[in-house]
PAGU-542135 format. One record per atom (N, C-alpha, C, O, CB): x, y, z; atom name; residue in three letters. Coordinates in steps of 0.05 Angstrom, whole numbers. Glycine has a CB too. Example, Ala and Ser with C-alpha at 12.3 -4.5 7.8 and 13.67 -1.06 7.14 Angstrom:
% residues 2
{rec {264,-114,156},'N','ala'}
{rec {246,-90,156},'CA','ala'}
{rec {264,-66,156},'C','ala'}
{rec {285,-66,169},'O','ala'}
{rec {226,-89,181},'CB','ala'}
{rec {257,-45,142},'N','ser'}
{rec {273,-21,143},'CA','ser'}
{rec {258,1,157},'C','ser'}
{rec {268,23,161},'O','ser'}
{rec {282,-12,114},'CB','ser'}
END
This chain:
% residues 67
{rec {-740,-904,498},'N','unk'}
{rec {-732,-886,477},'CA','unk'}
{rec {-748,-861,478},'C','unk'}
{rec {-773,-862,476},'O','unk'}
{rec {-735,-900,449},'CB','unk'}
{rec {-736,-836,483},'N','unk'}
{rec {-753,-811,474},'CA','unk'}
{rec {-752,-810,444},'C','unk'}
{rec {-737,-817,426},'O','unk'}
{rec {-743,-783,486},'CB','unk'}
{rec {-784,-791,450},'N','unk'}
{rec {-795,-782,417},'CA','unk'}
{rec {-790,-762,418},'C','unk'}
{rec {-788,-751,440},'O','unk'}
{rec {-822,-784,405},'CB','unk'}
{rec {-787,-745,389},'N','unk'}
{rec {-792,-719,391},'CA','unk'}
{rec {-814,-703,374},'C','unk'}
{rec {-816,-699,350},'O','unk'}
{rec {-770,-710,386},'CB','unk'}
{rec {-823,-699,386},'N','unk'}
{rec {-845,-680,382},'CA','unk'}
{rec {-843,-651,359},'C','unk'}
{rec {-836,-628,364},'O','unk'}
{rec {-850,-671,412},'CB','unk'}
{rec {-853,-663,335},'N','unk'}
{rec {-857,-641,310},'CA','unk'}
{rec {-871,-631,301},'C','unk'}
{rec {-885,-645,287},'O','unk'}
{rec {-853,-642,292},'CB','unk'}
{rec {-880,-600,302},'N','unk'}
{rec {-897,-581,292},'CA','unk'}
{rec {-888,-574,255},'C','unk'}
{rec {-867,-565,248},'O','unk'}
{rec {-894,-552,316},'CB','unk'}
{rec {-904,-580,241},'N','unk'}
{rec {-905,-571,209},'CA','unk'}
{rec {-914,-555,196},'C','unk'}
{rec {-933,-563,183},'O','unk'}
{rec {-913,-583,196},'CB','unk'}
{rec {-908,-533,194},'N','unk'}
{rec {-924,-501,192},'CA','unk'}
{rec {-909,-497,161},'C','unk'}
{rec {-887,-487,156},'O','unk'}
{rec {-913,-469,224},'CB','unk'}
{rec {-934,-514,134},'N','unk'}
{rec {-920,-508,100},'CA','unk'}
{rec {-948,-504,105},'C','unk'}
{rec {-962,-505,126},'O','unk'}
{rec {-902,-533,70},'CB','unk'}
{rec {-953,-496,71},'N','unk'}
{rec {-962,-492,64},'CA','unk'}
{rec {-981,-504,29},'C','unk'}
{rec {-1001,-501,15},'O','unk'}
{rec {-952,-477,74},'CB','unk'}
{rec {-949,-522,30},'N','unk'}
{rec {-954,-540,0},'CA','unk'}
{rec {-964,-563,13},'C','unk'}
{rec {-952,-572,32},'O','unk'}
{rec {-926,-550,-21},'CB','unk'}
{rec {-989,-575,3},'N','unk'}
{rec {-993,-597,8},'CA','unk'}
{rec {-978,-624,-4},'C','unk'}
{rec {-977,-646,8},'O','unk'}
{rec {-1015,-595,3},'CB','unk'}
{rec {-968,-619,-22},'N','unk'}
{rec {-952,-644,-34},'CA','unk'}
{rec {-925,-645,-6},'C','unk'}
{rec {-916,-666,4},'O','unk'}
{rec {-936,-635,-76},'CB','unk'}
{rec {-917,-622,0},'N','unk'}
{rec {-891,-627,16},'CA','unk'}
{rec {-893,-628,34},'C','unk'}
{rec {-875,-640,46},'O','unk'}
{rec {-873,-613,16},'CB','unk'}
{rec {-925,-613,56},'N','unk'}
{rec {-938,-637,73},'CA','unk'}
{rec {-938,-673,84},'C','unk'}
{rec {-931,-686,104},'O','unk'}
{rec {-958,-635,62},'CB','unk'}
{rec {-946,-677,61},'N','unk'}
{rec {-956,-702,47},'CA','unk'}
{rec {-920,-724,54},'C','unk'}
{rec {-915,-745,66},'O','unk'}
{rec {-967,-692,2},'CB','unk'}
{rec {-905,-703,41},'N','unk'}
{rec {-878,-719,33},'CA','unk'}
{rec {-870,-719,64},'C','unk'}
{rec {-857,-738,71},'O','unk'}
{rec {-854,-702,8},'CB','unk'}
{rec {-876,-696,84},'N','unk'}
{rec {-858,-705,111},'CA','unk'}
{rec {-879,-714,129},'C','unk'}
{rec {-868,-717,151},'O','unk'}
{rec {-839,-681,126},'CB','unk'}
{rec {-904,-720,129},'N','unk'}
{rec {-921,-743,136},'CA','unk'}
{rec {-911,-760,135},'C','unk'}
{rec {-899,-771,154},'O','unk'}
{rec {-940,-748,126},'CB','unk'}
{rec {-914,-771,109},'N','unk'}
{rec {-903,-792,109},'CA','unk'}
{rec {-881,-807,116},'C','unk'}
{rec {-881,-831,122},'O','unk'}
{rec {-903,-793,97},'CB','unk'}
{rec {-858,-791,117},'N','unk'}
{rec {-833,-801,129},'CA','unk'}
{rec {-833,-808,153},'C','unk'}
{rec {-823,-828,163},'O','unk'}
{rec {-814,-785,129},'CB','unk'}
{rec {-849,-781,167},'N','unk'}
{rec {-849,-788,200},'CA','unk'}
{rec {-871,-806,216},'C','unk'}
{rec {-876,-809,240},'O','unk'}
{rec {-852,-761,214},'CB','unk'}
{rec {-881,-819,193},'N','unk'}
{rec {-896,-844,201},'CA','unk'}
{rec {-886,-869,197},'C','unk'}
{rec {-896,-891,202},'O','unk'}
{rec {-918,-845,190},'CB','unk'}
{rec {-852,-855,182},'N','unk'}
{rec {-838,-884,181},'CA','unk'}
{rec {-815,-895,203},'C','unk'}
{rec {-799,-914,203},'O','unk'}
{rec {-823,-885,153},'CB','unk'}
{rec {-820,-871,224},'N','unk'}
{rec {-798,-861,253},'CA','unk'}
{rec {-817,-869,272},'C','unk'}
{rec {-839,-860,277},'O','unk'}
{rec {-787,-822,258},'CB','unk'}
{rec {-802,-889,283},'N','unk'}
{rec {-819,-894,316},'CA','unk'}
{rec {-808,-876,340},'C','unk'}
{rec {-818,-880,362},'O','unk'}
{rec {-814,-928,328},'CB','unk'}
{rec {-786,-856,337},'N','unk'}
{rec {-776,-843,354},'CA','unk'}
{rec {-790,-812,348},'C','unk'}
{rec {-775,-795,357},'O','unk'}
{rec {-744,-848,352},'CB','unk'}
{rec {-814,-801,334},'N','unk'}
{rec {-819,-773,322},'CA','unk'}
{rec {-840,-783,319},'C','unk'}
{rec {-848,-805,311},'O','unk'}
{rec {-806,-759,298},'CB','unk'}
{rec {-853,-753,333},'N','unk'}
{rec {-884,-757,334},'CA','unk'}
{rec {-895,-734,313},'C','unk'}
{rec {-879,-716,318},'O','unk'}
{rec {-898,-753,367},'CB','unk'}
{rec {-908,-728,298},'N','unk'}
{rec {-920,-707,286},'CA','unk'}
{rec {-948,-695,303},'C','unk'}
{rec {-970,-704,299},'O','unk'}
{rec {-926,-716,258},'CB','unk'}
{rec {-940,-674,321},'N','unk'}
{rec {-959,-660,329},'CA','unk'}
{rec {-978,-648,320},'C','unk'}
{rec {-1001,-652,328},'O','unk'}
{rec {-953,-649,338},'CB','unk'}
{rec {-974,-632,303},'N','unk'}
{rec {-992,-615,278},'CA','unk'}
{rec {-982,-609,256},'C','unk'}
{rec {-958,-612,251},'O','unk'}
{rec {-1000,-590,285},'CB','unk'}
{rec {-1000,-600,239},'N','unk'}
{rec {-988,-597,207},'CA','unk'}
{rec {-1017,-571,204},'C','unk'}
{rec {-1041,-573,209},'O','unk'}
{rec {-990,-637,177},'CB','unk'}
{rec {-1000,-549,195},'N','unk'}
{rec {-1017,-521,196},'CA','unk'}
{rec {-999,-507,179},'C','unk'}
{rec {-974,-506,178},'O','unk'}
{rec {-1022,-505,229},'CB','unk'}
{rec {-1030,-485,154},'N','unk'}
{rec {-1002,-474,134},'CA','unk'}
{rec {-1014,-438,146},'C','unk'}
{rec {-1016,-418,132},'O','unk'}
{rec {-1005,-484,83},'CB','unk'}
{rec {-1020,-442,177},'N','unk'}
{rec {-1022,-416,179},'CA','unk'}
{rec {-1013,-406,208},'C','unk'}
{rec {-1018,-418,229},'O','unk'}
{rec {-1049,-408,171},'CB','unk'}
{rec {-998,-381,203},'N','unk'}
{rec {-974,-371,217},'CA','unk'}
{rec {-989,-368,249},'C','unk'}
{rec {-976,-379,268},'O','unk'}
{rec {-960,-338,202},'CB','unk'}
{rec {-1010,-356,255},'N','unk'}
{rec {-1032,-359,282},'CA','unk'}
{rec {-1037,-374,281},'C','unk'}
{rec {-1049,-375,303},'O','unk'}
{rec {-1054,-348,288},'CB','unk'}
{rec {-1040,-408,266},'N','unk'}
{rec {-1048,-433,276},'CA','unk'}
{rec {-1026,-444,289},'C','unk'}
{rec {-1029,-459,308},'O','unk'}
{rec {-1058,-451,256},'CB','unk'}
{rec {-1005,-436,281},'N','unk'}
{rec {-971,-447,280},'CA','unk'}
{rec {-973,-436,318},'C','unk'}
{rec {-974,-454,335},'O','unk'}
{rec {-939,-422,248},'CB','unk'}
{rec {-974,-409,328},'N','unk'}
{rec {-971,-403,343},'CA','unk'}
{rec {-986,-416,371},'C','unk'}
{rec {-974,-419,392},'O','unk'}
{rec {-971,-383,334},'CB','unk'}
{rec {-1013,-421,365},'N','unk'}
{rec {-1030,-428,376},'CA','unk'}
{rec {-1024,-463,392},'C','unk'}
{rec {-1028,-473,414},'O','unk'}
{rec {-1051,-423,355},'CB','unk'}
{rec {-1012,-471,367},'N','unk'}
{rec {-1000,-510,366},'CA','unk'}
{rec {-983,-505,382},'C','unk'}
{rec {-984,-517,403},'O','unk'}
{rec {-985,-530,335},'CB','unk'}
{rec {-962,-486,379},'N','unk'}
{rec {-940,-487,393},'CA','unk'}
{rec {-939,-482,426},'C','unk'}
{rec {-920,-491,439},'O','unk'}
{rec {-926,-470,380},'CB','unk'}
{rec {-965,-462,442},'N','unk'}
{rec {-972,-467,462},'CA','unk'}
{rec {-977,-489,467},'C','unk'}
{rec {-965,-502,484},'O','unk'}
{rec {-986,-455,467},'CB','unk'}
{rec {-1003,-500,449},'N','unk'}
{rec {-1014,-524,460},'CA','unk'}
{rec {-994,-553,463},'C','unk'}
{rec {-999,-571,478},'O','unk'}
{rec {-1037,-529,442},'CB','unk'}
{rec {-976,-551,448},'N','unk'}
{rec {-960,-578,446},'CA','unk'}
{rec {-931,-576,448},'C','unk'}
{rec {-914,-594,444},'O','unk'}
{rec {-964,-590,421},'CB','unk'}
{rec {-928,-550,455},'N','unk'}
{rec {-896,-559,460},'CA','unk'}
{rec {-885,-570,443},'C','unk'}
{rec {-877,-590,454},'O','unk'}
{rec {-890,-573,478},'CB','unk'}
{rec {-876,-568,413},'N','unk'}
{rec {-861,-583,406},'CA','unk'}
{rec {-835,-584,406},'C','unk'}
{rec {-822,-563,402},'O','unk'}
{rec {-866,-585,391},'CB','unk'}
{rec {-823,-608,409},'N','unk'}
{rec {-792,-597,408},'CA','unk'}
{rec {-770,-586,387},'C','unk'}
{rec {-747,-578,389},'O','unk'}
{rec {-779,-617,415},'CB','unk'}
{rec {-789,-588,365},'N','unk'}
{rec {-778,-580,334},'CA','unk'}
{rec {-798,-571,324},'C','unk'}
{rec {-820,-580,329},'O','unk'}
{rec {-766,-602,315},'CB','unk'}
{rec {-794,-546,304},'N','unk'}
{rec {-818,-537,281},'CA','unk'}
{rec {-804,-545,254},'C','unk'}
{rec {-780,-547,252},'O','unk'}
{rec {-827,-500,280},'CB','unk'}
{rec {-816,-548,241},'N','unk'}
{rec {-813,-550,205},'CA','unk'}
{rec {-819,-526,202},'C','unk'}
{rec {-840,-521,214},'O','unk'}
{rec {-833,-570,184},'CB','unk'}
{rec {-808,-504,190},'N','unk'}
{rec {-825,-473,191},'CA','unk'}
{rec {-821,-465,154},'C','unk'}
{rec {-800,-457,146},'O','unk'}
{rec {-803,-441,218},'CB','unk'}
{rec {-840,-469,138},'N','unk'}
{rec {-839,-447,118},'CA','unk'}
{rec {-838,-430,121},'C','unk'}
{rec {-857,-421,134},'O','unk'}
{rec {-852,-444,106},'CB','unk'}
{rec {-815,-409,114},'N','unk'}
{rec {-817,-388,119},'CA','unk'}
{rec {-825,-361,89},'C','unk'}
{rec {-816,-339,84},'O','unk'}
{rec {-792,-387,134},'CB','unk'}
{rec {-842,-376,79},'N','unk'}
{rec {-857,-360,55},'CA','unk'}
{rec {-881,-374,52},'C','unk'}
{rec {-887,-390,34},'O','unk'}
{rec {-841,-357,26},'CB','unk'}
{rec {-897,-364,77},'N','unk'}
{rec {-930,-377,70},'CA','unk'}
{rec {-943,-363,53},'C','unk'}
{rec {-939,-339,49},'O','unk'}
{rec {-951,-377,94},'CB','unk'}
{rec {-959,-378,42},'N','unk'}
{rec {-984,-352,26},'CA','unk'}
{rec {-1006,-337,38},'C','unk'}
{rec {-1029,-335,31},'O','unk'}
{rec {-1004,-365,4},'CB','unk'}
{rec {-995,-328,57},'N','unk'}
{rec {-1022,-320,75},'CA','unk'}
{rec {-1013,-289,83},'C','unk'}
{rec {-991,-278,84},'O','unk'}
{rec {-1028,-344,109},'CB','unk'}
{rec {-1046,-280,88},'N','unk'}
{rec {-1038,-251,86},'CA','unk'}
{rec {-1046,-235,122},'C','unk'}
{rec {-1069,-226,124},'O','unk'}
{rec {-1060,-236,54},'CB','unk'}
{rec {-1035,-234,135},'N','unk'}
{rec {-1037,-224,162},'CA','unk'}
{rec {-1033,-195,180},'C','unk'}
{rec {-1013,-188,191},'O','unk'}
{rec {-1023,-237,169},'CB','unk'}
{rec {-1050,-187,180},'N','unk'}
{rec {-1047,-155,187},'CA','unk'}
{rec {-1050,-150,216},'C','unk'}
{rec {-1069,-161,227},'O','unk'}
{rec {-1069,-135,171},'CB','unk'}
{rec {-1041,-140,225},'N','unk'}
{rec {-1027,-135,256},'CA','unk'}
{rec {-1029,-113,254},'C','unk'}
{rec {-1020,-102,235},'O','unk'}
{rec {-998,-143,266},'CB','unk'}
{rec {-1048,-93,282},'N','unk'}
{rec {-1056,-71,286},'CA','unk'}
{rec {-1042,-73,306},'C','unk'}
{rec {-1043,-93,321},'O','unk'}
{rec {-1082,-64,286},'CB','unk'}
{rec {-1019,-45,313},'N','unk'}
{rec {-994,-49,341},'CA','unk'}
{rec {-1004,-18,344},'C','unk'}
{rec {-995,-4,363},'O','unk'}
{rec {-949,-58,334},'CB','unk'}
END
């Protein structure tokens, strides 16, 4: 059986918490990382390849980019 491999980039810990848990109830899904910040998110995603992200897309985080 393949797994698939999931990156979790929230930022609520309760809703964290809630898809932890689920995916520790799936023997086919692995949880790679769980990060509520958008350069940690990026960083996991080199390192692990995942085949799916969970993506909040309204973190609380504040990120300034000099271009």
């Amino acid at each position: 059986m393949n797994t698939i491999s999931i990156l979790l980039v929230e930022d609520d810990e309760d809703t964290c918490k809630i898809f932890e848990d689920y995916i520790k109830t799936r023997t086919d899904v692995v949880l790679v990382g769980i990060t509520n910040s958008s350069l940690e998110a990026l960083e996991y995603t080199k390192r692990f390849l995942p085949n799916a992200i969970i993506l909040d897309l309204e973190l609380h985080e504040r990120i300034w980019l000099w271009l």
